[in-house]
Structures are given as structure tokens and as C-alpha cells.
C-alpha positions in Angstrom: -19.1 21.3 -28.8 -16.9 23.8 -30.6 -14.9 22.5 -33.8 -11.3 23.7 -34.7 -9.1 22.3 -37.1 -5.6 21.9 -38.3 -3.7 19.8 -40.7 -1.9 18.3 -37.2 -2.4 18.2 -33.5 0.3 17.9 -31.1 -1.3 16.8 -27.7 1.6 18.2 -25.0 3.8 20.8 -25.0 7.9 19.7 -24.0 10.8 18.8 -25.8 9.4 16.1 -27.8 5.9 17.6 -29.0 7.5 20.9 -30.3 10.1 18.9 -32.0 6.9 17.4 -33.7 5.5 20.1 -33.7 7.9 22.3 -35.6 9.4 19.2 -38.0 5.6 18.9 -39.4 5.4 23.1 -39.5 8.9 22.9 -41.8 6.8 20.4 -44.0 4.3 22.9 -44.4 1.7 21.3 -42.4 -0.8 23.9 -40.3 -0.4 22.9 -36.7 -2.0 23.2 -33.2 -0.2 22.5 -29.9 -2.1 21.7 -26.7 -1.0 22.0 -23.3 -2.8 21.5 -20.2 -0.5 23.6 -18.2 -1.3 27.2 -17.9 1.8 28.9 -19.5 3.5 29.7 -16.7 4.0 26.0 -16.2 4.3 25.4 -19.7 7.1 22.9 -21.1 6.6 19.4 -19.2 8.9 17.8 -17.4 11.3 19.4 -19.8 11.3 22.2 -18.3 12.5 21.1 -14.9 15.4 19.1 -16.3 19.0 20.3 -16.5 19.0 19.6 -20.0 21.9 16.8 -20.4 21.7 15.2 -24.0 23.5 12.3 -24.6 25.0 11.8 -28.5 27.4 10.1 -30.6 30.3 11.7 -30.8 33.8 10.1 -32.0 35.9 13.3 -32.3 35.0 17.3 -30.9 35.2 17.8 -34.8 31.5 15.8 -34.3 30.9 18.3 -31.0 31.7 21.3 -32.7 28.9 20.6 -35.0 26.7 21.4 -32.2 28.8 23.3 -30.5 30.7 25.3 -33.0 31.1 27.7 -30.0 33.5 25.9 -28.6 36.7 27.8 -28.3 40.4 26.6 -29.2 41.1 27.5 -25.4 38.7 24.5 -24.0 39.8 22.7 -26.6 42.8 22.7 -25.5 42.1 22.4 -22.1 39.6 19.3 -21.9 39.5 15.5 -22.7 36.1 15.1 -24.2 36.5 11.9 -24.7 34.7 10.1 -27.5 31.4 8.1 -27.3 30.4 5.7 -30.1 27.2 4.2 -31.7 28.3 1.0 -30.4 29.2 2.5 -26.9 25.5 4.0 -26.7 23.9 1.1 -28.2 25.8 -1.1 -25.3 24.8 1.0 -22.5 21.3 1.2 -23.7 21.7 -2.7 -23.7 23.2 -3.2 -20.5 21.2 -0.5 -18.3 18.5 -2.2 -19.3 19.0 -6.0 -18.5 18.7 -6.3 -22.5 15.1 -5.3 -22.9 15.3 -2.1 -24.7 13.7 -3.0 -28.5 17.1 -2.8 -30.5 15.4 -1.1 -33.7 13.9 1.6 -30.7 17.5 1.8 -29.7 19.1 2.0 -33.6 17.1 4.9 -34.1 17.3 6.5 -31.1 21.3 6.3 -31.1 21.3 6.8 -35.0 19.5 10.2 -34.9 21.2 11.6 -31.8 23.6 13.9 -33.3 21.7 15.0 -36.3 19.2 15.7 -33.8 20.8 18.5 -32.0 22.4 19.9 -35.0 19.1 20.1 -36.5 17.6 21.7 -33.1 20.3 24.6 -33.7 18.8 25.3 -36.9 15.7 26.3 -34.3 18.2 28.5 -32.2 18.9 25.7 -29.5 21.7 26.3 -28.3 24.1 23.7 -26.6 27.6 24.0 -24.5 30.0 21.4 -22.7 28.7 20.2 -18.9 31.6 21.2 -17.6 30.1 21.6 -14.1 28.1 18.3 -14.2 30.2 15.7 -16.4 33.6 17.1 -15.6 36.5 17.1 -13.2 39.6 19.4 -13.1 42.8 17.2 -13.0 46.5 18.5 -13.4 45.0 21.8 -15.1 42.6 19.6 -17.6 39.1 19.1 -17.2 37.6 15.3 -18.7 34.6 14.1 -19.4 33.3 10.9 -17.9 30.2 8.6 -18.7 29.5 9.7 -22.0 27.9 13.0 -21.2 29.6 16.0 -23.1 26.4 18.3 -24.0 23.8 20.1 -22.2 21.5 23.0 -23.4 21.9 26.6 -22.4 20.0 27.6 -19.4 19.2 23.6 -18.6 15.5 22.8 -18.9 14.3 25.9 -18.7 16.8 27.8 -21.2 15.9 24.7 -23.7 11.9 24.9 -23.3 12.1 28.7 -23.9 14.2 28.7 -27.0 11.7 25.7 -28.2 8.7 28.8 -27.7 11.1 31.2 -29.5 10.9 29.0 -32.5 7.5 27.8 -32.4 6.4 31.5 -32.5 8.6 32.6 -35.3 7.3 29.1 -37.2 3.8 30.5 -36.5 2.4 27.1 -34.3 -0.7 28.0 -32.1 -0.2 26.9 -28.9 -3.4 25.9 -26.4 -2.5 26.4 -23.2 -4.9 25.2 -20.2 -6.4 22.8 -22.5 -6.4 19.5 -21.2 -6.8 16.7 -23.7 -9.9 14.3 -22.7 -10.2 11.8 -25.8 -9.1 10.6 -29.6 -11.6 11.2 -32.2 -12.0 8.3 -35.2 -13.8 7.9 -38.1 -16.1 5.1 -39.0 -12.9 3.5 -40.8 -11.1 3.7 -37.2 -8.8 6.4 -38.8 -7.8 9.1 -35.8 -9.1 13.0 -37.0 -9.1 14.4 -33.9 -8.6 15.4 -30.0 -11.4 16.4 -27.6 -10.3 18.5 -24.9 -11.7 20.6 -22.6 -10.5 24.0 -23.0 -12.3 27.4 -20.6 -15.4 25.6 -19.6 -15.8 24.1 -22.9 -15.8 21.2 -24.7 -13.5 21.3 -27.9 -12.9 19.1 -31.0 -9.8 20.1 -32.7 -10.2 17.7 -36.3 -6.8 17.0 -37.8 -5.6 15.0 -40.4 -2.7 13.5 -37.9 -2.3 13.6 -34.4 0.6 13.0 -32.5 0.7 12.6 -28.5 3.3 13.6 -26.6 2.4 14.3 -23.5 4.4 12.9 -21.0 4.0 9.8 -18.4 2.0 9.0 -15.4 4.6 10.1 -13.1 2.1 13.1 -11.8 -0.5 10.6 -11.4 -0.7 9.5 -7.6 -3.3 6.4 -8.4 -1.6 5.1 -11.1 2.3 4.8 -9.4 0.7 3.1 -6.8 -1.4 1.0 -9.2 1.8 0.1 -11.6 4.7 0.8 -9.8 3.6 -0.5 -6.2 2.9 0.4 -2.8 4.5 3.4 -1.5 4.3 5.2 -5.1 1.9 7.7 -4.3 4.1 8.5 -1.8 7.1 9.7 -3.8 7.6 13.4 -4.8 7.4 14.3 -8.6 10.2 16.0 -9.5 8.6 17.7 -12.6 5.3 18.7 -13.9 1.9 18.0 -12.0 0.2 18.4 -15.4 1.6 14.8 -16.4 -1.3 12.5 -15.6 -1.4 9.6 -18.2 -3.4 11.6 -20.7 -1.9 10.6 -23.8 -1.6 7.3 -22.7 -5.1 7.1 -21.4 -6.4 8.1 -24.8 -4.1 5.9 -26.5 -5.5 2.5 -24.5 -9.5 3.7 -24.8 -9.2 3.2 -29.0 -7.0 -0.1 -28.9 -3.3 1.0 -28.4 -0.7 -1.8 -27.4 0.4 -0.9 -23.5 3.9 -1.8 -24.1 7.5 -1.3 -22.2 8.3 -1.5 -18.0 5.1 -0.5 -16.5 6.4 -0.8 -13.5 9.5 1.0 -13.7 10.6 4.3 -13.7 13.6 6.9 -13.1 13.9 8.1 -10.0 16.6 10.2 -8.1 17.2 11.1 -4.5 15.5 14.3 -3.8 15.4 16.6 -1.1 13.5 15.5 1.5 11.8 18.3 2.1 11.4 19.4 -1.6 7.4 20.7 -2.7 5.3 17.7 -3.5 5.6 18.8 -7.4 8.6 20.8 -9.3 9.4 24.1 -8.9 10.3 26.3 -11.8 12.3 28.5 -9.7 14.3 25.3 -8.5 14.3 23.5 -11.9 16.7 20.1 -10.6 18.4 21.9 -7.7 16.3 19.6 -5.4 18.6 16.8 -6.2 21.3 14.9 -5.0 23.7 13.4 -7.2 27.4 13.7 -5.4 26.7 10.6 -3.8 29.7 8.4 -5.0 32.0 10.5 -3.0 30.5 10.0 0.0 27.6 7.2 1.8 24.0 7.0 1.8 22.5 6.1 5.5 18.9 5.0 6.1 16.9 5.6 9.7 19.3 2.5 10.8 22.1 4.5 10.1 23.1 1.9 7.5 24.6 2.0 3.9 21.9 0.3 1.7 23.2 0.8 -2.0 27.2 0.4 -3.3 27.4 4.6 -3.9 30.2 4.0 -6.3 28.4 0.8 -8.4 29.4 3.3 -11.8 29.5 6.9 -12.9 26.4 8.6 -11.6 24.4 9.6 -14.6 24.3 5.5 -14.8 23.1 5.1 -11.4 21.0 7.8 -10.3 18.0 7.4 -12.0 17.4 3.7 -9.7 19.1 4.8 -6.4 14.9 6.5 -5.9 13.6 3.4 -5.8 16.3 2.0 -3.1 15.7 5.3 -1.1 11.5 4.9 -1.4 12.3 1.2 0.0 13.6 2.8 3.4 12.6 2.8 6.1 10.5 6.1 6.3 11.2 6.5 2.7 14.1 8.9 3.2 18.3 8.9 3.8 21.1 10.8 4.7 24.0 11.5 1.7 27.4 12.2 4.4 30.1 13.9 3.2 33.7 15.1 4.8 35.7 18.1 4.2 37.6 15.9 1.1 35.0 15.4 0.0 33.0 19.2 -0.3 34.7 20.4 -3.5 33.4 17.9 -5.8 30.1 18.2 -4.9 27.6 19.6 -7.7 26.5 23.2 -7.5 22.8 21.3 -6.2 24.1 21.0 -2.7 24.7 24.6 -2.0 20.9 25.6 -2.8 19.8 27.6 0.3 16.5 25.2 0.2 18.9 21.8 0.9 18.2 20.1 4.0 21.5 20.3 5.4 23.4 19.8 8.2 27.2 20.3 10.0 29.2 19.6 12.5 33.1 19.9 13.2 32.5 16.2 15.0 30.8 12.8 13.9 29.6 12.3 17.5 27.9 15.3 16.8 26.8 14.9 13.1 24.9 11.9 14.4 22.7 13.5 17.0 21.6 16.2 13.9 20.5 13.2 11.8 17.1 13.5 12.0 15.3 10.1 12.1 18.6 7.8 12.2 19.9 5.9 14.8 23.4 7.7 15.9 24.8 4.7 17.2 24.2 2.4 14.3 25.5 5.6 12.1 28.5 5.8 13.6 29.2 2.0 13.6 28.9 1.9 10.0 31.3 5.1 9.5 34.3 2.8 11.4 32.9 0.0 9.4 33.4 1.8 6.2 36.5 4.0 7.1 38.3 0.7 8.3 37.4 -1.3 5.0 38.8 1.3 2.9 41.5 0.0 -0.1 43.6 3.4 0.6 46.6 1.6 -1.3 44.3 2.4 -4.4 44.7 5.8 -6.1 41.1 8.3 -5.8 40.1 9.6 -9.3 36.9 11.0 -9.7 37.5 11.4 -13.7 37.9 7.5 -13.9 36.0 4.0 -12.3 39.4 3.8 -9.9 38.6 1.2 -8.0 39.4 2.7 -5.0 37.0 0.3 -3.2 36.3 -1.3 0.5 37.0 -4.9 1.6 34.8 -7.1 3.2 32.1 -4.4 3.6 28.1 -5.3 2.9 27.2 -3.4 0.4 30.2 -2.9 -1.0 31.9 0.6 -2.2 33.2 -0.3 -6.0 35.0 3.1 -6.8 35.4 6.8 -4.8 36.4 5.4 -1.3 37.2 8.1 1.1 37.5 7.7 4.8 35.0 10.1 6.3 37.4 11.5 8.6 38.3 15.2 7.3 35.5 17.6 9.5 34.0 19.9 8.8 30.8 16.7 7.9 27.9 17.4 6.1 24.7 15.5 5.5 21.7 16.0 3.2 18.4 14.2 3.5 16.6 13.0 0.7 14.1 11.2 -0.5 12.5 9.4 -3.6 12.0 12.0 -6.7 10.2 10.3 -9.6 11.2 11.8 -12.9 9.4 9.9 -15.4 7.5 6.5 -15.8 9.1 3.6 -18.8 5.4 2.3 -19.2 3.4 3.4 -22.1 2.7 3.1 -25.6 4.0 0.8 -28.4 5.3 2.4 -31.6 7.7 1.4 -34.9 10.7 3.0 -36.0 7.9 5.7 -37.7 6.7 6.3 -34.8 3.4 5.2 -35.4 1.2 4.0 -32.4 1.0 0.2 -32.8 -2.4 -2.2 -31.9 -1.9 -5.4 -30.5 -1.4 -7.2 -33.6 1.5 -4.6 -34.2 -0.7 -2.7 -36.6 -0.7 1.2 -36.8 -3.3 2.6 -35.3 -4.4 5.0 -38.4 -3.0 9.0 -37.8 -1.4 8.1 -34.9 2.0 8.8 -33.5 3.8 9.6 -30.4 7.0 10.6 -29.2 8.5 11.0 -25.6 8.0 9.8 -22.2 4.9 8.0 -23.5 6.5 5.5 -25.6 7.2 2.1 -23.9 10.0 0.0 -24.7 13.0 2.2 -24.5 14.2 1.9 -21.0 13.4 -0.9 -18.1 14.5 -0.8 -15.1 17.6 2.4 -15.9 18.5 4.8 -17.9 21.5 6.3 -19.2 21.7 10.0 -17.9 20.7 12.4 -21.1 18.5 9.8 -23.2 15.8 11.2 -22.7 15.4 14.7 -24.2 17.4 12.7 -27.2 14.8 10.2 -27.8 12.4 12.9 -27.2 13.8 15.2 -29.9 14.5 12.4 -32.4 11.1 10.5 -32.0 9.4 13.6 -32.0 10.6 14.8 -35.1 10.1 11.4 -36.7 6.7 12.0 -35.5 6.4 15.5 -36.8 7.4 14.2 -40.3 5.5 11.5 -40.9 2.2 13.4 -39.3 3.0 16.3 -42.3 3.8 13.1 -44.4 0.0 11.9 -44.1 -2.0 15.4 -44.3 -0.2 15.8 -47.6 -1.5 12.7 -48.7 -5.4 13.2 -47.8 -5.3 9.9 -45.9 
């Protein structure tokens, strides 16, 4: 077994890990990343995202601190809105059913801002989603649910200025070096990560090691163990790399399993989308205009109420309703009305689509659905329409249907405009909520709620954050602001010779 060594070892290579990774590098510790991905596929499940970060912010004063680009023109121009601590901390809270740990939560929401503004400092750069959080009104765009910021280039544009810095900061990163085991002392202290690396068998000693390295989502055996039958059935909509590793490793030394194992966030995705992400796709398989429009399943029935709430506080559990199908798959329909506020994701040239200047016609195209029962439900839902209400996409409007099961809370429009369009999706699995316990220091906890000696972890790993939703753009935050937590109290210990 070769030996290498480093003051800290960041196991995973995304959002989270190189936040550790270059907060411990500021400290001055010497540190090793290691990625199982070959670069090309480098990043994690970062990488695949659109890059949506959701912060405190209670003026554009606060947005211009990480967006100081932001010109006097879409200032003028836009409602951003504001969205406070106590707004975050509340939809943390309510998304999910009041499990979330609240001192998780304080943190997370706490460090949000400083986060970002701190991640420019790296040469992140950030800029208004105007073309996913935003609708044009009377000449003035506004921002709805809380959701002002993405990263330039999405996923992709955020994972390669996280190399940029990590190159300049000098951090050696491992790639095709998949992480097998945690190596301890005889005090039960952790110095170390086996991993198998060209052939070989590695053991890189460190005085701290911090895991980030992503979920189970990638893991076909264990979605179908914890999440339930049908699981290992779902496309991943990120990286196939994401196996449980860190977790795994975690568990095998005495790590607390913690958080909603069987939960996760999941989106409809194109139906016929690869069975992993696609860099050259990032998020385009997804389908997130729903609220304007219906879902259908093979009945031709509505199954979910597509205008419950904004859709970055929806989307990440209308998966698990499309997985529970029949056939595991649905139609989104859309009129001509409703065409121009759809996201820039439906006009991919790999969508499943289909058209027809008739609905008689439209339902003979839907593969898989009954036509008849399709076009019962469209009188259904056309007739129960509240048209006396007033559509606004920027607001909940409560343009809504009567007497209809499920319901439509908000968005209502008759489909009745042709040219119709339909998409078929299916269940994309993003990330899983199960994993590891840790403490506002983001220190891996045992099951008497003891830190686990030189242990930390950051990211999609960590358990107790989110059950059963998620508010759109948590998690690159918690990501960035665990992970630097991480990366600081890892460089906090190899000073200290612990």
C-alpha cells in the first residue's frame, strides 16, 4: 500500500468539498482532494445543476454585495423582492413538516449571504435568474419564491471557477480515485482515507478529513433498499460517481445515520433522458413549467394540484408523484397561452415533445395514455376553471378550479388556445436527505452525539436538513456554508497536532 499525506483530505470533489477544501488551504493547511470521477466528469452533482442559490437578502443593497454587477438599469427595472432570515428559516420549517434540526437550519440561513460574498473572493461569480425566477409584467421583471441568484454558466460555469481557484490556491486534486475506507488510530482518532487509485491501493494520512462526497442517489441498490420499490428504476439526474461512499465509510467506524432516509428530491425528467446526467445537457432534461399547464398519467388523469405553490417549492416532490404512475412516466400539456412562459428547458432539441393544432389529435400522439380519459379530464379542468380570477404568474393568484379532484390552487388556464404541446417525463432523482449526523461544527457525530475525532462533512451527505422537500437553491448554500465550516475547523485541528 502506497502512503501519501497531507495536513487535510477532502473525500469528493463539488461545491461543498472545494469550499472545504479551499477555506482549510486559506488557513494554511496543505490539502488533497479526491474524486472518483475522471475529470471530465469531475464536479458532482454540482456540476449538473443550474446553479440557483437561495440567501438572505432584505434590500438589493444586500444583492449587490454579491452582485455588485448589477447595473442601475435592472435596478430600475426589476422587483427583487426581499427575503428574510425569518422567511428562510419558515420555509425551511414548513417544507419540511418541521423536521429540519433548527440549529442545522440557523446556520445554514445565518451563513448564506456571507457565503457567496466570500465565494467571490474565489472568482465565483453570481447574476440575477432572470430567466428562471422572473416574469416580465407592464415592462418590470419580479422575482417570486425567494430565488434572486444563480451562478454564471449554472452548474457547470460554478464547478469550473471552483477548479480555477483551487489551482491558483495550489490544492492537488485526485481524480479517478475512489475512496474505499477511514483510517483510525488506536485512540479512534480518523488520520486517513484508503482509496483505490490506478490499480493501487492508497493511504492518504491526514490530520483531518472531511467527506463530502455526495449521496446515494447513483446507487441503484440502495434507492430501492431506502427509498422503496421502483427506486432503482428512477433516472439520476446527476453524477453516476455518487454511490454512498462517504456515507458508507462514515457508518463502518460508528457514525450516527441520521436525517430522511427515505426521502429525496426528485423532479420530472425527460422521459427519455440517459440513465445518468449529461454534461452537455447539464438540467435541460427537466420539466419545471408545469404550474401553467397539467400533468396526465397513462389514465389520462391529473394526479398532483400543478399550482399547490411557486415551483422551486414543489418540484423537488412532484418525482416521487410521477415514479408512483402508472408506468412511472406523465405527460406536462400546455396551450398556445401558455408557450411563452415556459423555461428555456422545453425548447431542448432532445425534449420528448409533441403538437397538434387539435386536442382530438394531441391525444392519439400521447404515447401510453388513454385519449379518451385525457380528453375528459381537459373539459373537466377547462369547465372548473375560476376565470373571474385574474392570471399572474409573478404572484400565488388564486386563479384556481372548483370542484375539481385534485385541485388547481393558482395558474388556471383553459387549455383551449392550439397550437398544444405535451412533454413526457419521468422521475429524475437529484439527491438523497439520508446520511450523516453532524453539529453546527460540522463534526461527524456518534450515536451518543459525540464527535467522531477528525471528522467532518459537508453536503448532500449530511442528514437532517431536509425531509420530505426542499426549498429550490438550498442546496449548493448549505453546501458552501457547511463546507467551509468544515474546511475551517479541519485547518483548525492540524494546527493544533490533535
Amino acid at each position: 500500500m502506497t502512503d501519501l499525506g497531507a495536513d487535510i483530505v477532502v473525500v469528493g470533489a463539488g461545491n461543498a468539498a472545494l469550499a472545504a477544501a479551499l477555506t482549510a488551504r486559506d488557513a494554511g493547511a496543505n490539502v488533497i482532494v479526491l474524486e472518483a470521477a475522471p475529470m471530465a466528469e469531475r464536479g458532482g452533482n454540482s456540476s449538473y445543476t443550474g446553479g440557483a442559490l437561495r440567501i438572505v437578502y432584505d434590500s438589493v443593497d444586500d444583492l449587490r454585495t454579491v452582485m455588485p454587477e448589477l447595473s442601475d438599469e435592472e435596478i430600475r427595472t426589476t422587483d427583487f423582492g426581499t427575503y428574510s432570515a425569518n422567511q428562510y428559516f419558515d420555509d425551511m420549517a414548513r417544507l419540511t413538516h418541521y423536521r429540519a434540526q433548527p440549529e442545522l437550519v440557523e446556520t445554514l440561513v445565518a451563513g448564506s449571504r456571507s457565503a457567496l460574498a466570500w465565494m467571490r473572493t474565489k472568482g465565483i461569480r453570481f447574476q440575477p435568474s432572470y430567466h428562471r425566477q422572473a416574469f416580465k409584467v407592464d415592462g418590470r421583471f419580479k422575482f417570486w419564491g425567494g430565488l434572486a441568484v444563480e451562478s454564471w454558466g449554472g452548474g457547470a460555469g460554478l464547478m469550473d471557477a471552483w477548479y480555477r481557484a483551487a489551482d491558483v490556491a495550489g490544492i492537488a486534486v485526485h481524480y479517478e480515485t475512489r475512496a474505499t475506507a477511514l483510517e483510525r488510530d488506536d485512540k479512534g482518532h480518523v488520520v486517513g482515507v484508503v482509496a483505490r487509485r490506478g490499480g493501487q491501493t492508497r493511504l492518504y494520512r491526514a490530520k483531518a478529513v472531511v467527506l463530502a462526497a455526495g449521496g446515494f442517489e447513483a446507487n441503484a441498490e440502495w434507492r430501492a433498499r431506502y427509498l422503496g420499490p421502483g427506486w432503482d428504476l428512477a433516472k439520476v439526474r446527476g453524477s453516476r460517481h455518487n454511490q454512498g461512499d462517504g456515507i458508507r465509510m462514515a457508518l463502518e467506524i460508528g457514525a450516527m445515520p441520521f436525517g430522511h432516509w427515505s426521502g429525496c428530491h426528485s423532479v420530472g425528467w425527460d422521459r427519455n433522458a440517459p440513465e445518468f446526467g449529461d454534461l452537455s445537457v447539464g438540467d435541460g432534461f427537466q420539466k419545471h413549467s408545469y404550474p401553467f399547464g397539467i400533468m396526465v398519467n397513462a389514465r389520462g388523469q391529473r394526479f398532483v394540484d400543478e399550482g399547490a405553490d411557486f415551483r422551486n417549492y414543489t418540484y423537488a416532490i412532484y418525482g416521487r408523484s410521477i415514479l408512483e404512475q402508472p408506468g412511472q412516466f406523465a405527460w406536462q400539456v400546455f396551450d398556445a397561452k401558455a408557450q411563452p412562459l415556459l423555461r428555456g428547458e422545453y425548447r431542448i432539441k432532445q425534449a420528448t415533445r409533441v403538437r397538434a393544432d387539435h386536442l382530438d389529435a394531441l391525444a392519439t400522439q400521447l404515447e401510453g395514455v388513454d385519449p379518451n380519459g385525457f380528453l375528459e379530464t381537459v373539459r373537466a379542468y377547462n369547465a372548473a376553471i375560476r376565470s373571474d380570477i385574474k392570471f399572474d404568474p409573478n404572484i400565488k393568484d388564486g386563479r384556481c378550479t372548483a370542484g375539481l379532484t385534485p385541485p388547481k390552487s393558482n395558474w388556471a388556464m383553459a387549455i383551449d388556445t392550439p397550437p398544444f404541446e405535451a412533454y413526457a417525463v419521468t422521475c429524475g432523482i437529484t439527491f438523497t436527505f439520508g446520511g450523516l449526523q453532524i453539529d453546527r461544527a460540522a463534526r461527524v457525530l456518534d450515536p451518543a452525539e459525540q464527535p467522531i475525532p477528525g471528522l467532518y462533512a459537508a453536503g448532500e451527505l449530511v442528514g437532517g436538513l431536509f425531509y420530505f422537500n426542499y426549498p429550490g437553491g438550498t442546496g449548493l448554500v448549505s453546501g458552501a456554508v457547511f463546507g467551509r465550516i468544515a474546511g475551517a475547523k479541519a485547518a483548525k485541528r492540524a494546527r493544533s497536532g490533535a
